[in-house]
C-alpha positions in Angstrom: 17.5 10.7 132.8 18.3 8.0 135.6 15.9 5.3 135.4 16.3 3.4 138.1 14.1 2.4 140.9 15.6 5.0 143.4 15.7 7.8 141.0 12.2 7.5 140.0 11.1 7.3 143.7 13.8 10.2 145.1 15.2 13.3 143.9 18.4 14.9 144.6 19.3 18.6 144.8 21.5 20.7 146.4 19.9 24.4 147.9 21.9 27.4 146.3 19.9 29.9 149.2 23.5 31.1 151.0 21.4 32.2 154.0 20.3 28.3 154.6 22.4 26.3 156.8 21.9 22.8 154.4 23.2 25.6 151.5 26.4 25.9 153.7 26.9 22.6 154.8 26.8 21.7 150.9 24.3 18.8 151.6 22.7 17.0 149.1 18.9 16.5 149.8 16.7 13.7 149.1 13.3 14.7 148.2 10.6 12.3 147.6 9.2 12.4 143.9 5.8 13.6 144.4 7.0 16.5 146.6 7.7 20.0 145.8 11.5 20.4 144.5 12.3 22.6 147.5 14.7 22.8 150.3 13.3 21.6 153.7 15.2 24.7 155.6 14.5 27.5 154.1 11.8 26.4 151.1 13.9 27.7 148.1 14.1 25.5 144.8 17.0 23.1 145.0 19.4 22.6 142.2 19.3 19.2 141.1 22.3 16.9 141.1 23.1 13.2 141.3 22.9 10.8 144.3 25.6 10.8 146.9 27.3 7.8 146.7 27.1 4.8 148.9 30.0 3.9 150.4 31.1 0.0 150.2 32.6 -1.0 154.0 32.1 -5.0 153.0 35.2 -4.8 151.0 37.1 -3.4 153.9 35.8 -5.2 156.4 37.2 -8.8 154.4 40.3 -6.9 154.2 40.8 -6.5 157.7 39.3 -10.0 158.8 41.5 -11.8 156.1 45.0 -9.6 157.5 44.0 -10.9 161.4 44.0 -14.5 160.2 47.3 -14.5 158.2 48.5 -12.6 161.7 47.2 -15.3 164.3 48.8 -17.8 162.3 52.2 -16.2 161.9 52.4 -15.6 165.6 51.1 -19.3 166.1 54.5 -20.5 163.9 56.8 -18.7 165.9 55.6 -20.0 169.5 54.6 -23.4 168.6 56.3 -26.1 170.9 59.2 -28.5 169.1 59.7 -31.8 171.7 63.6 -31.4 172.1 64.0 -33.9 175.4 66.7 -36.2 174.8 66.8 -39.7 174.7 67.7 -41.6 178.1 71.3 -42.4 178.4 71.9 -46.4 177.9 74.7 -47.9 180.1 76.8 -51.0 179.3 78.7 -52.6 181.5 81.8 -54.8 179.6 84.3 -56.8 182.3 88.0 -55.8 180.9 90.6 -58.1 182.6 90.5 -61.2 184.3 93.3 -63.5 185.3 93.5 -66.6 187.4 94.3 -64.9 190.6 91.3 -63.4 190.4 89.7 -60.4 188.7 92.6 -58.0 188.5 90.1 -55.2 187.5 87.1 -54.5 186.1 86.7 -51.3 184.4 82.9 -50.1 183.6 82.5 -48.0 180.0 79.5 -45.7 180.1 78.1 -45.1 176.4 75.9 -42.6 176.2 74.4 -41.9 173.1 74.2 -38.5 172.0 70.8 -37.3 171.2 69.2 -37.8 167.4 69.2 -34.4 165.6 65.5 -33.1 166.3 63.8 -31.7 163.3 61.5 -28.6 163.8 58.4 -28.8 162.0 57.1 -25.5 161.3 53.2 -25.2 162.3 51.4 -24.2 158.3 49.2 -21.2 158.7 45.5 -22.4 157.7 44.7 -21.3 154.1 41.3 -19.2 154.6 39.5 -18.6 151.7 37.6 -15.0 151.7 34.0 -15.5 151.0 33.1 -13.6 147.9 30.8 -11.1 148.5 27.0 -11.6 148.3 26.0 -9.8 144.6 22.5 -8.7 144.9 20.7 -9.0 141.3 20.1 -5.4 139.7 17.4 -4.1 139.2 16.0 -4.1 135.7 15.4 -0.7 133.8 12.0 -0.5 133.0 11.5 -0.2 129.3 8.6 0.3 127.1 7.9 -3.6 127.2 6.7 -2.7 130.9 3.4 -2.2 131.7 2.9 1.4 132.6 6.1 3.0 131.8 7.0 3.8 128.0 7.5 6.6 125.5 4.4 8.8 123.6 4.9 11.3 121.0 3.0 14.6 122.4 2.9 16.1 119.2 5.3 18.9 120.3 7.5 16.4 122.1 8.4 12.9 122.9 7.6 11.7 127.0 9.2 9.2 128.1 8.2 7.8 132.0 5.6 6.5 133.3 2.4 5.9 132.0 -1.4 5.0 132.9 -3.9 4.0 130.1 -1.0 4.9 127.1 -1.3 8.9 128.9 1.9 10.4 131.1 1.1 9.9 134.5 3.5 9.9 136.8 6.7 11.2 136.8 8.4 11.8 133.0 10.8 13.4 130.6 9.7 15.2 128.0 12.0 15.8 125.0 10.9 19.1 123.0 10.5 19.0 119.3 9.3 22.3 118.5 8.9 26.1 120.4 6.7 25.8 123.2 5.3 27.3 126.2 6.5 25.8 129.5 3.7 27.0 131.4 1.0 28.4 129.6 0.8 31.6 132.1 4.6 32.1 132.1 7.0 33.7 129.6 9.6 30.2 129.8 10.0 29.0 126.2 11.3 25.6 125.3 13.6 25.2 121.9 13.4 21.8 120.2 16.1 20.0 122.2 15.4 21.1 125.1 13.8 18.8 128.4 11.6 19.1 131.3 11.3 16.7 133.9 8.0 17.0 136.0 5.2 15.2 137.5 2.2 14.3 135.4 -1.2 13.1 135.6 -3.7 12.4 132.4 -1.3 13.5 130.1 -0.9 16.8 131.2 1.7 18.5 133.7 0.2 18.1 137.5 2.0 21.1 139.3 4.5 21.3 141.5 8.0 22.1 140.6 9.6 22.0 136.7 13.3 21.1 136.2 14.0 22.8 132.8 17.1 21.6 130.7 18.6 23.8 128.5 21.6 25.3 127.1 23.6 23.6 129.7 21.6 24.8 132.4 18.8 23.3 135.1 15.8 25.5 135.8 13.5 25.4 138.5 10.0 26.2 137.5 7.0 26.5 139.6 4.0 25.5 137.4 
């Protein structure tokens, strides 16, 4: 038996009517716990089964957010500016030649000197740290050391659920020990072994639908 919060507030079945259009659609429906076990569409007993699972898009969405960044900053490396001007030319004049007649010649040397090797620095990406996800503390399985939920010996079966003044009230399991009578008016018989899982009030079964567990098989029963 699930015990967590959402299972004890929600059930889950799945309508085997092939006439009803959830039936066809294979949808899993959530029924409240103190409602009838019955499909919605068509009112036929649904065929219990577990929770659909929730899909986890916060995983994904880091993915993606973390694959843009790297992105930006790879295209941010590639077009980032170098300074590759070169340095101003630097002219010096030397006089070559002079005699007593006069200055035969003068000859003027340009130097230029050639431009330092420029070094490209290569603009680092940003290291980006994904935030870890936000864990949200579980919720604690109720036990018998809670107040109102716990396990009683019936006699002809152990209950376990929840409880109101040491009674079953509420919605249980109860665990068969010997032959017994599901319903009283009905010809459903419970082997030791066997489980029901229903809605109770002052220790006694409240109505409404039955799920009856046995050999390997789920049985709706209206009490």
């Amino acid at each position: 038996m699930s015990t967590n919060n959402d299972r004890i507030r929600f059930r889950y079945g799945k309508c085997l009517n092939d006439e009803c259009a959830k039936a066809k659609a294979k949808e899993t429906i959530q029924v409240p716990a103190r409602k009838d076990f019955v499909c919605p569409e068509c009112g036929k007993p649904l065929r219990e089964c577990p929770p659909p699972k929730k899909s986890n898009t916060k995983g994904l969405g880091l993915i993606i957010a973390l694959a843009v960044v790297v992105c930006a900053a790879l295209i941010a490396w590639w077009v980032w500016p170098t300074d590759n001007t070169p340095n101003e030319p630097v002219v010096v004049n030397e006089p070559v030649g002079v005699t007593e007649q006069g200055v035969d010649s003068l000859a003027t040397e340009v130097a230029v000197e050639e431009p330092a090797d420029t070094v490209e620095v290569a603009a680092q990406p940003e290291e980006t740290t994904a935030a870890e996800p936000k864990q949200e503390p579980k919720a604690e399985p109720k036990t018998a050391a809670h107040p109102g939920y716990g396990t009683v010996n019936l006699g002809y079966g152990k209950y376990t659920g929840e409880l109101k003044n040491g009674k079953p009230h509420g919605h249980g399991t109860l665990v068969y020990t010997t032959s017994r009578r599901i319903v009283p008016s009905k010809d459903f018989v419970a082997n030791p072994g066997d489980k029901i899982e229903a809605d109770w009030r002052d220790g006694a079964i409240s109505g409404g639908f039955i799920d009856w567990h046995h050999d390997g098989d789920i049985t709706s029963i209206k009490y």
